[in-house]
C-alpha positions in Angstrom: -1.9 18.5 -1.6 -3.4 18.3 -5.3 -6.2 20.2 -4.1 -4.1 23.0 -3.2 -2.6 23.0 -6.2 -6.6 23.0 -8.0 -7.2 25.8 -5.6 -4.2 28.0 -6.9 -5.2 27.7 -10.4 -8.7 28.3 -9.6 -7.3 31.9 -8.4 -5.4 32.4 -11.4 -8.3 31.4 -13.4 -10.1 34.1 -11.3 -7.5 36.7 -12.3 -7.6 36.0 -15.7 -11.3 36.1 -15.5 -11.4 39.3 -14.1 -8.6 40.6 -16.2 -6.4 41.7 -12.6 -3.6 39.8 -11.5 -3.1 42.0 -8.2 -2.6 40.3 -4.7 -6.0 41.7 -3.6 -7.4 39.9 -6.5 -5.5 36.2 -6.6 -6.2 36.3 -2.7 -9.8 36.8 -3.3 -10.0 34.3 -6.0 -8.1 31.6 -3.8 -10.9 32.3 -1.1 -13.2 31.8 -3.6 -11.5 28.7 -4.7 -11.5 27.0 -1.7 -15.2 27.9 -0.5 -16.2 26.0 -4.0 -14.0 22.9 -3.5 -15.2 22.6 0.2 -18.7 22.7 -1.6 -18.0 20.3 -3.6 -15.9 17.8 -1.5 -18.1 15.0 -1.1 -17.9 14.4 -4.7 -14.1 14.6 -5.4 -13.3 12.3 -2.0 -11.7 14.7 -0.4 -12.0 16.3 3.6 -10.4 18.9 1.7 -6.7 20.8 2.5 -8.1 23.1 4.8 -9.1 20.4 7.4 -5.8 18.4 6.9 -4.0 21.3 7.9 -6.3 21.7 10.9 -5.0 18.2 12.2 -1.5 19.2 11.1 -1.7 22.6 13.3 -3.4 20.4 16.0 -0.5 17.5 15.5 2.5 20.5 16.3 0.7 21.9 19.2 0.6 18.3 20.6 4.2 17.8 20.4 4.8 21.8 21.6 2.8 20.9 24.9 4.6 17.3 25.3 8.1 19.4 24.5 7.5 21.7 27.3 6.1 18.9 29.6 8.9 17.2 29.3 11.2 19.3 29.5 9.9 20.4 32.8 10.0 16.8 34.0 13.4 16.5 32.7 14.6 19.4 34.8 13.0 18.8 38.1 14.7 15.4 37.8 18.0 16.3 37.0 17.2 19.2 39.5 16.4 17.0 42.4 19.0 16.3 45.0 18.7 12.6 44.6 18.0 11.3 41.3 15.3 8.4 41.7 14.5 7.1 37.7 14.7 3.6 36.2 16.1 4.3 32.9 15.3 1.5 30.5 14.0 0.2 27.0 11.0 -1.0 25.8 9.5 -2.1 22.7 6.4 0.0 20.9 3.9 -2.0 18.7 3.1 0.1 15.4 -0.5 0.9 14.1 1.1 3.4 11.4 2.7 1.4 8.3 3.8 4.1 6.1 7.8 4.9 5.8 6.8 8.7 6.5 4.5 8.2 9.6 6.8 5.7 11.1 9.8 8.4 10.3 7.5 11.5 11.7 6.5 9.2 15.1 10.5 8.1 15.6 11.2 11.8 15.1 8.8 13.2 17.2 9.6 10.5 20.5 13.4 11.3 19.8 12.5 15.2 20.1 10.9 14.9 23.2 13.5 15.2 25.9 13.3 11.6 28.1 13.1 9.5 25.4 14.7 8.6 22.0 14.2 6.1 19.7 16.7 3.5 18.8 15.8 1.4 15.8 13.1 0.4 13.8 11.8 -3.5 13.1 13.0 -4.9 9.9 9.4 -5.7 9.7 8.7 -1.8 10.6 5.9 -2.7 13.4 8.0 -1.9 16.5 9.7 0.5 17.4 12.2 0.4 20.2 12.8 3.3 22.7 14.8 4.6 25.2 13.3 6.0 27.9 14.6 7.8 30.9 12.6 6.8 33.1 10.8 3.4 32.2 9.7 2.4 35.4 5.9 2.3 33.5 6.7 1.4 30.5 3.1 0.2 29.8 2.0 4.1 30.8 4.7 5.4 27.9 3.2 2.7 25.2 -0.6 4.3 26.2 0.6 7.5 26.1 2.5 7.4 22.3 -0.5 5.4 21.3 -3.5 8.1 22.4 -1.0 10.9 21.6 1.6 11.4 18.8 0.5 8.1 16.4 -3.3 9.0 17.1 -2.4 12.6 16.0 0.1 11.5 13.2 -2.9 8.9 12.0 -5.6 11.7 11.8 -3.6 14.2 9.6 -2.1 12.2 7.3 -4.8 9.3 6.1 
């Protein structure tokens, strides 16, 4: 987020510049900020901010469509007149190492409704879960893997 931080002082350099400190003004200057430091982002290393926080928005609307899927699958089971789920535990391997994305992942699997995670490896590269219905727990591994770490991975490395 250093680059944000750049791109705010680049406004307020553009304020002083113009002599203006109005909203209007810093606004402007910040879009002019960030169209030179997306000019320039091959040299400072960077993707930039603006295409972190693409992955970010893309990351929450993952977890807003698994929250509503499965809460709908929660309810039609609890629903149903007879309940027919193999509630279990499994074990997930970890591709993320950082405390953060290993936090963000636990969170995210505990806020989905069917499953929650238990503990973490004193190692940190499993995670264990609980799932309501485990019945496929291979299926549940695939799905964390291509879904919330692969989404997790993308905006924050």
């Amino acid at each position: 987020m250093t680059l944000l931080v750049v791109n705010v002082l680049l406004a307020l350099a553009w304020g002083g510049v113009t002599g203006s400190f109005t909203l209007l003004n810093l606004l402007f200057g910040f879009m002019l900020g960030a169209a030179a430091l997306y000019l320039i982002r091959k040299e400072i290393g960077s993707l930039g901010y603006l295409s972190r926080m693409r992955r970010i928005v893309s990351l929450t609307i993952l977890f807003l469509v698994e929250l509503v899927k499965s809460s709908w699958t929660v309810a039609k089971t609890v629903l149903a007149p007879t309940i027919d789920i193999k509630p279990g535990m499994f074990v997930y391997p970890l591709k993320v190492d950082k405390d953060a994305e290993i936090t963000m992942l636990a969170n995210l699997i505990t806020l989905t409704p069917g499953t929650l995670t238990v503990d973490v490896s004193q190692d940190r590269r499993f995670l264990y879960i609980h799932a309501l219905d485990c019945s496929d727990p291979d299926q549940l591994r695939h799905d964390i893997a291509t879904g919330f770490e692969r989404k997790i991975m993308e905006a924050f490395r």
